[in-house]
N, CA, C and O of each residue as an XYZ file, in Angstrom:
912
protein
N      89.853    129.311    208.932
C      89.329    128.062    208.368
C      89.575    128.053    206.855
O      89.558    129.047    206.129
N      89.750    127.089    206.573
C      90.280    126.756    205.085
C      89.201    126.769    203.848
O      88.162    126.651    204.498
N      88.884    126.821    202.784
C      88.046    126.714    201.969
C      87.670    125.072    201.714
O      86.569    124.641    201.372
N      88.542    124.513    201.900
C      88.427    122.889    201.742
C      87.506    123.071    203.037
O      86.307    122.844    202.873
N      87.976    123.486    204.404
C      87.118    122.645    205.631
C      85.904    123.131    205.446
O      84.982    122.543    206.013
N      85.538    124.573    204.430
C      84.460    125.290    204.932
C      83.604    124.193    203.575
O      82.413    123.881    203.565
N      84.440    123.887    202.769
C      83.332    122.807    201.743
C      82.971    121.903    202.337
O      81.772    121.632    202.278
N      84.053    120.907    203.315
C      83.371    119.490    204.344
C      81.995    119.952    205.013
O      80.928    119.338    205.020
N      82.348    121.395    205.664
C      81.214    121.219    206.356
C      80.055    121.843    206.162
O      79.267    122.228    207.026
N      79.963    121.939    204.900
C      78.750    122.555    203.499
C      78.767    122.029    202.782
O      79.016    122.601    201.721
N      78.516    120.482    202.744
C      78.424    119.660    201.481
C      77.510    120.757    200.230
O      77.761    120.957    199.041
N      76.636    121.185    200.930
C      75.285    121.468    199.975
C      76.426    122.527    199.119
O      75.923    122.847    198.041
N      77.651    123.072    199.294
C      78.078    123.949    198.624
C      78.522    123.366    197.289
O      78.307    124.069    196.301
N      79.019    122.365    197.142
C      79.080    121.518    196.056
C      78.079    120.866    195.241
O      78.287    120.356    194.140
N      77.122    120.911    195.778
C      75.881    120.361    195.140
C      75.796    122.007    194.346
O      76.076    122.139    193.154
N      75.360    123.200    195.243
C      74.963    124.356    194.204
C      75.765    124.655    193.492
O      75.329    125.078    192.421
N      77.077    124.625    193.620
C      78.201    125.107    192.297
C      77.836    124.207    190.825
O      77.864    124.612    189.663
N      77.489    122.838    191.363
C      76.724    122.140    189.690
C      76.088    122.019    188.982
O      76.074    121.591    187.828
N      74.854    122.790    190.294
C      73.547    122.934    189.412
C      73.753    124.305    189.158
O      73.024    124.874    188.345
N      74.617    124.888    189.724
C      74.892    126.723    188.680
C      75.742    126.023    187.465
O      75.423    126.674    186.471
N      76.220    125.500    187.263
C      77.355    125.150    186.330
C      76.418    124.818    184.993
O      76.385    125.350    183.883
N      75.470    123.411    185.733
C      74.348    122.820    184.740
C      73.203    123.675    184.150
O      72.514    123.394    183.169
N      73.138    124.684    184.871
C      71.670    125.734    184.741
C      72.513    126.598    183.335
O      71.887    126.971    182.343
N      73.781    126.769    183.486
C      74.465    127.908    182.452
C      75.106    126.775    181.381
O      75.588    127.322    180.389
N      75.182    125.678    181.382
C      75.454    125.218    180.404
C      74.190    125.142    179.167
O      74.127    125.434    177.972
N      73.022    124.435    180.453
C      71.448    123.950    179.727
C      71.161    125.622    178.654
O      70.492    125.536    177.624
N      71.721    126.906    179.069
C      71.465    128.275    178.773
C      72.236    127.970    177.395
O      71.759    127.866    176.265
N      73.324    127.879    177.746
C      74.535    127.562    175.911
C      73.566    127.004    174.968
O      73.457    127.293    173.777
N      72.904    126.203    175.619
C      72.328    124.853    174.704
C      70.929    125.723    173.726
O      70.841    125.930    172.516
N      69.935    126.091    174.923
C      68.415    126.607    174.719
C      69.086    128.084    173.529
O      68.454    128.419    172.527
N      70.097    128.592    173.849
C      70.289    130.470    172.843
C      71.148    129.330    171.584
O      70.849    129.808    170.489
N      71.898    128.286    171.400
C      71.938    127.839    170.571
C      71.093    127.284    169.381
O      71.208    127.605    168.198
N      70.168    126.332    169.963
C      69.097    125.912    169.112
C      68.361    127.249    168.484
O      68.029    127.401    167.309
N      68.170    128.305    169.727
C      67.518    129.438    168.906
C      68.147    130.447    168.019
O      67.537    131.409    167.553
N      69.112    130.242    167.858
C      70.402    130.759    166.857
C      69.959    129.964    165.387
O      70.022    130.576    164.321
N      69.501    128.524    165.460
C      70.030    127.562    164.930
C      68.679    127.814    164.096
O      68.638    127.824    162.866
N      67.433    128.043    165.059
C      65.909    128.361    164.346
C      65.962    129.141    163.394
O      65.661    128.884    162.228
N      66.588    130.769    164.100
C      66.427    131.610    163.480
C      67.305    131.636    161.766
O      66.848    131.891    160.651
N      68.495    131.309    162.150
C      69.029    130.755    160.781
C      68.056    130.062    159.518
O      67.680    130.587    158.470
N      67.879    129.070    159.900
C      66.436    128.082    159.187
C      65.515    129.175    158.707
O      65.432    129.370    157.494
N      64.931    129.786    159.415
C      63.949    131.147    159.029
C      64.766    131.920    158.261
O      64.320    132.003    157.117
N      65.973    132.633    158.457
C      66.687    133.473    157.744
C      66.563    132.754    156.025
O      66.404    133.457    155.027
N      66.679    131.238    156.002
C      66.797    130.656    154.788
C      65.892    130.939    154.044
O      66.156    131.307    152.900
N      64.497    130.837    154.518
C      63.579    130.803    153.759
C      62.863    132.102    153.321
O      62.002    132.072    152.442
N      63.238    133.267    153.960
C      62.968    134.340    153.610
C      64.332    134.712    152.464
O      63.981    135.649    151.746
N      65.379    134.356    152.214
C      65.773    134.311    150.983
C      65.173    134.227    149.826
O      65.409    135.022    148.916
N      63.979    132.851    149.692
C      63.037    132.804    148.920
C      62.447    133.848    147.835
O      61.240    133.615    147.886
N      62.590    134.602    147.134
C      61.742    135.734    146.787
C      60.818    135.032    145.457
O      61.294    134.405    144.511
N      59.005    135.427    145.769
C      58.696    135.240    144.431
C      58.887    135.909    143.512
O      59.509    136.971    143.543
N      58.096    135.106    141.977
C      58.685    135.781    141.030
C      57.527    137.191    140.969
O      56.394    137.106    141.442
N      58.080    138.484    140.284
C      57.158    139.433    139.807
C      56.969    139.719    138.820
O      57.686    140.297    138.003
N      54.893    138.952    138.697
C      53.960    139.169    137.258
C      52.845    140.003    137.549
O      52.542    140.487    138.640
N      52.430    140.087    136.763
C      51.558    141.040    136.231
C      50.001    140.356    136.427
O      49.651    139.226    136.086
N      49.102    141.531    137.160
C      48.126    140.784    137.606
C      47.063    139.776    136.382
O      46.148    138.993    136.639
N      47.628    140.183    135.070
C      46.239    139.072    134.331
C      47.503    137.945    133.418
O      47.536    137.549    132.253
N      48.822    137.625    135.123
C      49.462    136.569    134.428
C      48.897    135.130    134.569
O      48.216    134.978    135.583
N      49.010    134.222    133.902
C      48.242    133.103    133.872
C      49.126    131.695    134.576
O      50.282    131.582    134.983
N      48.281    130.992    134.512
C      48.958    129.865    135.406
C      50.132    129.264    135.111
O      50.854    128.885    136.034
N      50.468    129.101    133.911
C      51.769    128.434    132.602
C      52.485    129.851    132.935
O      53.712    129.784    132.998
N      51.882    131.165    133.165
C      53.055    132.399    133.166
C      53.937    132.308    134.492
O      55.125    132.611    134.599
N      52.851    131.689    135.740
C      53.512    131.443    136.744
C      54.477    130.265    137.191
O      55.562    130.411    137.753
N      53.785    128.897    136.782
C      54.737    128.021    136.467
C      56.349    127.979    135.846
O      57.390    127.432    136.209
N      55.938    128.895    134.668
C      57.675    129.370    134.204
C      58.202    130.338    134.563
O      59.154    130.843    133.968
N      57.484    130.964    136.021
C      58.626    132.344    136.574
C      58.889    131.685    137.780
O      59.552    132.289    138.623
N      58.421    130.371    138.050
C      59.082    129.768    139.291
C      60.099    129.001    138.672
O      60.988    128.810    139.501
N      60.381    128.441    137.506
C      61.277    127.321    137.103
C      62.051    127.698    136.168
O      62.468    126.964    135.272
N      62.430    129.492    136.382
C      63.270    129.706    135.800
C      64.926    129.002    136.156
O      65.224    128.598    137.280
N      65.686    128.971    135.199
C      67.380    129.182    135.304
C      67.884    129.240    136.600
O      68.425    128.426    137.347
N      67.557    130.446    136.676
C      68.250    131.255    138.027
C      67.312    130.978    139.673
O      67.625    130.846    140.856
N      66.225    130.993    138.977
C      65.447    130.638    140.297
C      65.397    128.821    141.107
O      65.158    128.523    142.277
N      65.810    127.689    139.621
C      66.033    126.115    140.113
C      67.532    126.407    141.087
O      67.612    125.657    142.060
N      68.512    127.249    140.942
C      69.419    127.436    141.952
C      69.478    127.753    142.631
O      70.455    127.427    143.305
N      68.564    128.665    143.154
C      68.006    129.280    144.201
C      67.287    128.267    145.093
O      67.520    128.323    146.300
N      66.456    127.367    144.636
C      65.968    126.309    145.274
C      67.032    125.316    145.473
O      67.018    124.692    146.534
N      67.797    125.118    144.756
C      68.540    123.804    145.349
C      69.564    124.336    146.450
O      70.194    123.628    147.236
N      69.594    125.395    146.372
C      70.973    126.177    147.401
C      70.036    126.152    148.374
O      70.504    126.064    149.509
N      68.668    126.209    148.271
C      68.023    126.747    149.792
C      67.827    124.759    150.398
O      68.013    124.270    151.513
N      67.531    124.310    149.498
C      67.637    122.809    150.170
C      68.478    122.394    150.878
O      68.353    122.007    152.039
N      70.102    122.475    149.756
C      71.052    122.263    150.841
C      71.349    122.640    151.688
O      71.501    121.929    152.681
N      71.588    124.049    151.687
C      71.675    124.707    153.370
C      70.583    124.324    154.236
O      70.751    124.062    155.427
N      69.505    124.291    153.669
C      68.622    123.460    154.756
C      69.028    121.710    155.673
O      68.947    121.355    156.849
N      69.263    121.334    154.981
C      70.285    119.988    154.977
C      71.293    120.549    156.076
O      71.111    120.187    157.239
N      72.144    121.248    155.835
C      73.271    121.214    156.192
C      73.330    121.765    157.665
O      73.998    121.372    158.621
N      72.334    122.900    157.544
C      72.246    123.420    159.034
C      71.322    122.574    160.021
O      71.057    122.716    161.214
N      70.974    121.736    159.163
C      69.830    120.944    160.024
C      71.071    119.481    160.325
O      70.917    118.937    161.418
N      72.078    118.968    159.523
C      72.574    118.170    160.027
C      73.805    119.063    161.240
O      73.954    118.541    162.345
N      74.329    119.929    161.019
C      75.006    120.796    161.960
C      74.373    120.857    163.268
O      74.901    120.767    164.376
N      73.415    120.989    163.023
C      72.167    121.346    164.580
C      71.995    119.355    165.137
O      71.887    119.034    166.320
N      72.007    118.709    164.402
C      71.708    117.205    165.122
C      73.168    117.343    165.841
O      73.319    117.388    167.061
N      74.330    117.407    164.772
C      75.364    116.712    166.043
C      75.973    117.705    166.734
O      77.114    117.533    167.163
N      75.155    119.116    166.975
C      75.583    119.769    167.966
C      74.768    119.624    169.266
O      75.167    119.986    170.373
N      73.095    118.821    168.892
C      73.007    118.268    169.712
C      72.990    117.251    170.944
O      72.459    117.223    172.055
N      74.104    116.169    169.958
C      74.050    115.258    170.300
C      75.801    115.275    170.921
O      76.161    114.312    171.597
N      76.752    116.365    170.645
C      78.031    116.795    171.266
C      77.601    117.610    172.622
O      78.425    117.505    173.531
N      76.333    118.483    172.934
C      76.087    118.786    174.037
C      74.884    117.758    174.643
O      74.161    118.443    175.367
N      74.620    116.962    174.619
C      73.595    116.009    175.562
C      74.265    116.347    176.525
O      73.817    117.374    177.036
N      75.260    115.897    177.079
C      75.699    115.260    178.352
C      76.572    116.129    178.802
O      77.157    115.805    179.835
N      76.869    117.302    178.247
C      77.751    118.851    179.298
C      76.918    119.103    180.097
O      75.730    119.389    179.953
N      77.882    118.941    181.458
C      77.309    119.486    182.515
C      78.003    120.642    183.042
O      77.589    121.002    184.144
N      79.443    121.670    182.286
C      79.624    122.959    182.845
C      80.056    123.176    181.233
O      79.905    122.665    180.123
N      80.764    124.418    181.982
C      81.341    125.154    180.542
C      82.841    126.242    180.849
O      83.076    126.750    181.945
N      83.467    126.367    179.955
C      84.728    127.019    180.527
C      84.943    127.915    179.374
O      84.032    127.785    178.557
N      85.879    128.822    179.010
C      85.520    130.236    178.561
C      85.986    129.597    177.124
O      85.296    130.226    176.322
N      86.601    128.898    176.555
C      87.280    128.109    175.465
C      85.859    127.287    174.851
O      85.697    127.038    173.656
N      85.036    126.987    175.775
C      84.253    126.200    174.909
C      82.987    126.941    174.554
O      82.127    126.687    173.710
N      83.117    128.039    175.524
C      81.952    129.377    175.058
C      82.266    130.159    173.792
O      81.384    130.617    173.066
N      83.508    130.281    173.577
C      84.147    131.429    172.623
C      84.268    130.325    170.851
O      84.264    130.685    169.674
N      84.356    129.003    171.487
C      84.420    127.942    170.280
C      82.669    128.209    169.649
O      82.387    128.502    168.487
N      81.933    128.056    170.506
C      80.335    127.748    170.438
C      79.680    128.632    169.725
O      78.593    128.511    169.160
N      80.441    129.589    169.782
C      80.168    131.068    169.954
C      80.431    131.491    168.058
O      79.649    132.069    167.304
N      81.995    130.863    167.732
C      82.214    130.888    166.493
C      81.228    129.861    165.383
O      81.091    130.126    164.189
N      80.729    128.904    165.937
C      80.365    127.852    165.181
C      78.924    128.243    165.287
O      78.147    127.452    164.752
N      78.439    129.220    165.822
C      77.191    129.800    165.672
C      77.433    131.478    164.613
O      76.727    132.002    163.750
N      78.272    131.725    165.007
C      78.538    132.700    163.808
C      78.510    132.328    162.590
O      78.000    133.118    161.796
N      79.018    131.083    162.094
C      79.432    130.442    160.538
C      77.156    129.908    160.630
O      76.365    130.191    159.730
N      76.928    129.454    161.434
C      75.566    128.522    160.900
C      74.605    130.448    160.616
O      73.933    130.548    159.591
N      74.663    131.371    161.322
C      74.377    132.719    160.656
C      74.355    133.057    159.510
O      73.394    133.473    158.864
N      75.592    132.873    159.138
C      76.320    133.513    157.847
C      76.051    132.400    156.651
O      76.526    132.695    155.555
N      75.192    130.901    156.782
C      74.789    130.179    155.550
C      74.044    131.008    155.272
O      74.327    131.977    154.567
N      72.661    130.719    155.910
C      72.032    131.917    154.497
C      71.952    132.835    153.775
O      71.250    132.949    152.770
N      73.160    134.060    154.548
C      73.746    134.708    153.344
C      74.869    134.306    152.398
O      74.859    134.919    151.331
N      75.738    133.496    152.545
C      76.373    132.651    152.169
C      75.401    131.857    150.715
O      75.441    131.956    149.488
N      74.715    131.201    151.558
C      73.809    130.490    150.214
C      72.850    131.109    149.338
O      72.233    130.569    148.419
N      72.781    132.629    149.831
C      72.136    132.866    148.757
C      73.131    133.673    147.423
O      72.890    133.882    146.234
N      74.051    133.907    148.106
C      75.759    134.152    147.165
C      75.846    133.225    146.582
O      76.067    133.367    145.379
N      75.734    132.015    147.060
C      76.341    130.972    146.016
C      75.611    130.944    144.659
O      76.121    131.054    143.544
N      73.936    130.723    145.072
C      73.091    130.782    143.703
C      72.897    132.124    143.099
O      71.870    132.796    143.011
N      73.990    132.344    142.740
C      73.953    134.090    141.944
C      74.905    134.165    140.805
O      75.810    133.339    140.919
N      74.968    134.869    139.794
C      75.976    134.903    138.495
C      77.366    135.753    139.011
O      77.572    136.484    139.980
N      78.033    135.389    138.121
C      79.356    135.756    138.168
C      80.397    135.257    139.109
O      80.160    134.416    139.976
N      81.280    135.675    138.954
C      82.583    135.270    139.758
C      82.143    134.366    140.645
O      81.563    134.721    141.671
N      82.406    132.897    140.299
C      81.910    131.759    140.521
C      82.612    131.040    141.587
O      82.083    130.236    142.354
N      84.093    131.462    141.575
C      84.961    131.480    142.810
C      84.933    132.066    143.931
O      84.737    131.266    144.846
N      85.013    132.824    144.165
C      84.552    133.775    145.199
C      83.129    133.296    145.516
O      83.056    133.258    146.744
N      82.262    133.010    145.111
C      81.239    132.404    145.726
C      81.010    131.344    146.198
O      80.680    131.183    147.373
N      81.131    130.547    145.457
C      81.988    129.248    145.652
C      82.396    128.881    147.227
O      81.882    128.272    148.166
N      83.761    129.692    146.928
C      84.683    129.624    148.152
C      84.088    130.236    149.244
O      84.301    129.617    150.286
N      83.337    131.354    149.384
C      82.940    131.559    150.579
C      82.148    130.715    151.122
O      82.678    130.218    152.116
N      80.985    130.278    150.895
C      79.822    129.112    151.249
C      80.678    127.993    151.581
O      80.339    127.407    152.609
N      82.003    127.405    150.804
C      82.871    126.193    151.439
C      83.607    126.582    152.343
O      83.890    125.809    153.259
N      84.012    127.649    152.315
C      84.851    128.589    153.449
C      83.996    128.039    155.035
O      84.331    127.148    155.816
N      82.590    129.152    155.083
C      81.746    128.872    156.296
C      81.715    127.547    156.343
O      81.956    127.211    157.503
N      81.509    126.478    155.548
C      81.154    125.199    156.171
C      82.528    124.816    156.433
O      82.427    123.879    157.225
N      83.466    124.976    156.258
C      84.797    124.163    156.857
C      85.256    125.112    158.097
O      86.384    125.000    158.578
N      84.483    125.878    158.493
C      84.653    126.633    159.483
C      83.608    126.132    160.702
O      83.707    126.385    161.903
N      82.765    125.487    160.141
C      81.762    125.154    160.758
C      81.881    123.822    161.437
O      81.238    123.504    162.438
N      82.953    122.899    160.672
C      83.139    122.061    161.047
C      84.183    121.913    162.020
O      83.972    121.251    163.036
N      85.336    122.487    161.800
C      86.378    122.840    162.450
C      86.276    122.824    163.605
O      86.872    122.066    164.371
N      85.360    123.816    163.933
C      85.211    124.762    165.161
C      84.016    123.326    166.200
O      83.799    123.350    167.411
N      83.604    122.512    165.418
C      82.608    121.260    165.742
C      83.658    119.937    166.507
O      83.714    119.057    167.365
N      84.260    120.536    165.575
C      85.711    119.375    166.110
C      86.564    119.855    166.956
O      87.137    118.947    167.559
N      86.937    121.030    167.298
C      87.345    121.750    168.285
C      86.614    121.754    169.588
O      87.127    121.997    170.680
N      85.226    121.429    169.337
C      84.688    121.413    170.746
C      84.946    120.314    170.918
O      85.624    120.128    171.929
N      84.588    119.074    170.108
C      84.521    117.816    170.491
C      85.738    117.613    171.699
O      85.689    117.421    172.914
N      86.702    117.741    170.836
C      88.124    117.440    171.602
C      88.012    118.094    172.949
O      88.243    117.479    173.989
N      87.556    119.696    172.896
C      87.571    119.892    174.343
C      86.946    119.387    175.566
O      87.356    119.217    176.714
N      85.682    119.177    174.894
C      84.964    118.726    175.526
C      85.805    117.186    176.587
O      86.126    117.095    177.772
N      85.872    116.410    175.645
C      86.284    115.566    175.974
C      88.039    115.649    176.768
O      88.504    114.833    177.563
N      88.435    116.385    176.449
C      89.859    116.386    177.142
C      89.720    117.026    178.409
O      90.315    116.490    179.343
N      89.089    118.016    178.630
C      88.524    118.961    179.880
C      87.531    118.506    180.957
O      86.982    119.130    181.865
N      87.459    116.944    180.487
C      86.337    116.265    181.310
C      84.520    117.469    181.522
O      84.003    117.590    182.632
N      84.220    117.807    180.892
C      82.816    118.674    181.301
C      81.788    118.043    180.600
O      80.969    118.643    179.904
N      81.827    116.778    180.787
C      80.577    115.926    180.561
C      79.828    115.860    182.235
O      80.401    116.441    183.157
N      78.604    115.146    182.461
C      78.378    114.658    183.514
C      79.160    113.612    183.865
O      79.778    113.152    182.905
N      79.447    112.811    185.397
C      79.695    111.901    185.429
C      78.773    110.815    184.968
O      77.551    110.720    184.860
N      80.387    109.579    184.602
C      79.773    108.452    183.647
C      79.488    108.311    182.919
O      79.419    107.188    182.420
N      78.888    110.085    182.010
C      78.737    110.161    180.950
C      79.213    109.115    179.983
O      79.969    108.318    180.538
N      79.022    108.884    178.791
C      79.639    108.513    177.559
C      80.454    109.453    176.208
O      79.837    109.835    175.214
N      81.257    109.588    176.337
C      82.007    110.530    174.974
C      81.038    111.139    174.419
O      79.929    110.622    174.551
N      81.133    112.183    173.775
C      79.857    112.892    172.859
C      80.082    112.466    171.294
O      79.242    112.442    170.394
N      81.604    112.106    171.244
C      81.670    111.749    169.737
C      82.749    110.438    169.686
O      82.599    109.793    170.724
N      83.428    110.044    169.116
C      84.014    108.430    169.281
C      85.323    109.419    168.249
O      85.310    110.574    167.823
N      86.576    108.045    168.131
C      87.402    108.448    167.390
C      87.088    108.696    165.657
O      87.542    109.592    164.945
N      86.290    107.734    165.334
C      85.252    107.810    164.275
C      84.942    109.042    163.465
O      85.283    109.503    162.376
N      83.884    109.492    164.796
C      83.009    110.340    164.397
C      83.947    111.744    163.546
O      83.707    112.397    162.531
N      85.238    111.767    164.702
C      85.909    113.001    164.459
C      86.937    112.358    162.992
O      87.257    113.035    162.015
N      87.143    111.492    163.134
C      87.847    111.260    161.534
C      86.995    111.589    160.066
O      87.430    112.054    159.013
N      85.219    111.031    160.543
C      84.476    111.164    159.526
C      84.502    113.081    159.280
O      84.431    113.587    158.160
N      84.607    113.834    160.484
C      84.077    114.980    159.886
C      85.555    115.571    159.545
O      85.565    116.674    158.999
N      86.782    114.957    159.807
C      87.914    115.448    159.288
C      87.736    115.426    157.814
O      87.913    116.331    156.998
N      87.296    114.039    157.626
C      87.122    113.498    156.054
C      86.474    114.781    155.422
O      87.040    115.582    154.677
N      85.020    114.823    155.917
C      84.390    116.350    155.071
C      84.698    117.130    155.129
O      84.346    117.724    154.111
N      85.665    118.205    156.194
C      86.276    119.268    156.150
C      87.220    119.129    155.059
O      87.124    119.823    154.047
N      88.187    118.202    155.234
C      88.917    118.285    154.029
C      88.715    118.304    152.478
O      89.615    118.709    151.741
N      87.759    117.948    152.095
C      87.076    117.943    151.017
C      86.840    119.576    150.956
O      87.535    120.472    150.474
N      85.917    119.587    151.456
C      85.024    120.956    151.522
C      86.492    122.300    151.046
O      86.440    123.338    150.387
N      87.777    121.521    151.847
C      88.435    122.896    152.084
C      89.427    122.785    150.588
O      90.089    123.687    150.076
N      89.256    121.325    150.109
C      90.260    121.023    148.594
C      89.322    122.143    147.848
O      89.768    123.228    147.474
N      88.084    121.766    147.699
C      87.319    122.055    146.385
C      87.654    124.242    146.487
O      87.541    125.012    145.533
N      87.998    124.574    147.760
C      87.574    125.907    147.075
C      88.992    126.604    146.090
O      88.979    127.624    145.401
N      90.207    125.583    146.347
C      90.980    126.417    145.375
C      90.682    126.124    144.133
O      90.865    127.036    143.326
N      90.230    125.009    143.687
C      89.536    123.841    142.487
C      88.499    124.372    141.958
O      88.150    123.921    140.867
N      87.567    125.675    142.681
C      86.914    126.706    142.264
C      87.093    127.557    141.222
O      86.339    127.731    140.264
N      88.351    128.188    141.511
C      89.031    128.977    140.875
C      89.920    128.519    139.413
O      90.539    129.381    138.790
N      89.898    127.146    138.986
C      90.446    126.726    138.170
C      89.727    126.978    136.581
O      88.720    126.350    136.257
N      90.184    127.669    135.944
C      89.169    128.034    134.612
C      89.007    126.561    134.174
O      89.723    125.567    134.290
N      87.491    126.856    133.489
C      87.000    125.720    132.708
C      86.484    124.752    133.690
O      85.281    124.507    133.775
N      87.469    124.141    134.509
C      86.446    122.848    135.348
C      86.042    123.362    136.633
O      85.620    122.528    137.434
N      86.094    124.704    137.028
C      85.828    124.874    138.406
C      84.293    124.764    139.404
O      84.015    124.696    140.601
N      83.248    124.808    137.553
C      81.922    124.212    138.275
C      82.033    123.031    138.770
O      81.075    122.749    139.490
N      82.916    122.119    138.665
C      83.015    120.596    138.964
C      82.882    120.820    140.593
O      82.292    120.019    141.317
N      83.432    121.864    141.003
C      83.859    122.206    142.839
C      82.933    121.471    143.253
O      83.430    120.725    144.097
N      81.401    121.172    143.079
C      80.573    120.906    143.908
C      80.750    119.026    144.141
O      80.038    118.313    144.848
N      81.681    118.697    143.465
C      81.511    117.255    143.253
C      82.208    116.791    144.194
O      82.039    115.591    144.408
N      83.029    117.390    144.914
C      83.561    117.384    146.422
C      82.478    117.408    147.717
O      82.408    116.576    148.622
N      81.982    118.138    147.601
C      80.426    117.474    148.500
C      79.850    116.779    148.208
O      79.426    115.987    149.049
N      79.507    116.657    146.923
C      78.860    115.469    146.780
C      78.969    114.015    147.750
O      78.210    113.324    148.428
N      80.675    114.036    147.278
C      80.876    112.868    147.678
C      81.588    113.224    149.040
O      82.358    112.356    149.450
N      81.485    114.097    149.628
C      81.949    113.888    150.953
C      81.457    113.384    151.864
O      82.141    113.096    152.847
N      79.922    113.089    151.802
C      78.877    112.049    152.587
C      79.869    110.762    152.393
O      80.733    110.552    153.244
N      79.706    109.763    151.068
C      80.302    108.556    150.892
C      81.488    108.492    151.554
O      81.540    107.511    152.295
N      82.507    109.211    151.559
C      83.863    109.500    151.542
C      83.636    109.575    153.351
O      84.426    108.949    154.058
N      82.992    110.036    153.711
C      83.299    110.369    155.105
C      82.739    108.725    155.638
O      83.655    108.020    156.060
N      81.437    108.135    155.644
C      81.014    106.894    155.601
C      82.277    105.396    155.398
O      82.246    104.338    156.025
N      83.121    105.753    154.491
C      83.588    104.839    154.104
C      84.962    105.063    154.852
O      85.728    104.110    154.704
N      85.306    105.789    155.390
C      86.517    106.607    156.212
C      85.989    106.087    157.700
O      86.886    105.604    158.391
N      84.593    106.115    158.325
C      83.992    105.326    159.407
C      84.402    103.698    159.230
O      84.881    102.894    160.030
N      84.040    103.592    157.971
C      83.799    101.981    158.318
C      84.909    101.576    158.372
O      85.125    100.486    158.902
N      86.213    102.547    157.693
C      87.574    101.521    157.945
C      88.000    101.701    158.947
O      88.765    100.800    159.291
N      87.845    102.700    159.844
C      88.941    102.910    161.533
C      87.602    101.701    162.070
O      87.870    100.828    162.896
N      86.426    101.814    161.556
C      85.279    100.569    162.666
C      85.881     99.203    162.426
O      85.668     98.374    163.311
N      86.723     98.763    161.196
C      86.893     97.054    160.228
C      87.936     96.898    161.759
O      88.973     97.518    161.998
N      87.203     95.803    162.676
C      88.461     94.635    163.654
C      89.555     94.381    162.744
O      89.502     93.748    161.690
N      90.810     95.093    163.407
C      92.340     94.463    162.961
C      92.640     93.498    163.413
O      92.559     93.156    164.593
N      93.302     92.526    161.896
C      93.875     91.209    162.425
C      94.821     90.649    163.486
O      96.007     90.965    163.569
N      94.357     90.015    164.078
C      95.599     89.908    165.366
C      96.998     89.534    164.976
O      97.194     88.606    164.192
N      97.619     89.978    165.310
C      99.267     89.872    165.355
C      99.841     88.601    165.494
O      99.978     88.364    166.694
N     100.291     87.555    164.692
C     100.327     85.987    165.214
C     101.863     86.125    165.884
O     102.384     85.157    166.439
């Protein structure tokens, strides 16, 4: 007997191969988010207070939190907060609707959870003295790695059919142009790092890679004129 006849006459065998398929995908999803927690936590234990002396006073403490070195420390821990927290929305919203998984999109998942790891050590490199390139570049390094590997699933996802049926796309042509837009940015600024004299400017490439990616949406979204 054939494997086809022995499936006709075991429907139920097709029903359990999906809900094994769906049970190990829903698994990708649940050790992701908790990858994604623990990161977030990793951030904030970066944090270190400052160390005074027990008869320091309130103005002594005020200016050992708002030192120099320590306002960079806070704004690096914001953004990576930002960043892994927008990373974690549209990785949730690229797995809603997987219903299996195949060894390409485990080993992709797999990398793009390695890079969201490596921000908070990453970000706490960035807010530190010296060799401003190299720091720089690594923290833009992980995030264009991060994205990459975001856009790599997308596509698979979608080319490999492992949505549910009827599903809807997880991302549009859009979506993946907008995050082309920020990868590319992200990946100009780190040689632009290294440039003596203007290389603090590097950050002005993220800045505007929000706008830049936004405005890169709205033109593939603008209806083309019809052809007379």
């Amino acid at each position: 007997m054939t494997e086809q006849a022995s499936n006709d006459e075991n429907p139920a065998t097709g029903d359990l191969d999906g809900e094994v398929e769906l049970i190990a995908a829903e698994r990708l999803i649940f050790f992701s988010d908790a990858v994604v927690a623990i990161a977030i936590t990793l951030l904030a234990l970066t944090l270190t207070p400052p160390l005074l002396g027990e008869n320091a006073t309130n103005r002594d403490v005020l200016a050992a939190l708002w030192t120099s070195g320590r306002r960079l420390e806070y704004i690096a821990f914001l953004v990576s907060f930002m960043v892994i927290a927008n990373h974690w929305r549209s990785h949730h919203r690229l797995f809603r609707y997987v219903s299996r998984l195949d060894e390409r999109l485990v080993t992709l998942n797999l990398l793009w959870l390695l890079m969201i790891v490596l921000t908070p050590f990453a970000s706490r490199l960035v807010s530190g003295n010296g060799g401003f390139g190299v720091r720089f570049g690594l923290y833009a390094g992980v995030q264009l790695v991060t994205l990459t590997s975001f856009l790599l699933m997308s596509r698979h996802i979608k080319r490999h059919a492992l949505l549910r049926p009827h599903a809807p796309p997880p991302t549009t042509d859009s979506d993946d142009a907008s995050i082309l837009t920020v990868a590319a940015l992200f990946a100009v600024s780190i040689p632009f790092a290294f440039i003596p004299a203007v290389g603090q400017w590097a950050f002005v490439f993220w800045i505007v890679s929000g706008p830049a990616a936004r405005a890169r949406r709205r033109l593939r979204e603008r209806p083309q004129p019809r052809a007379r």
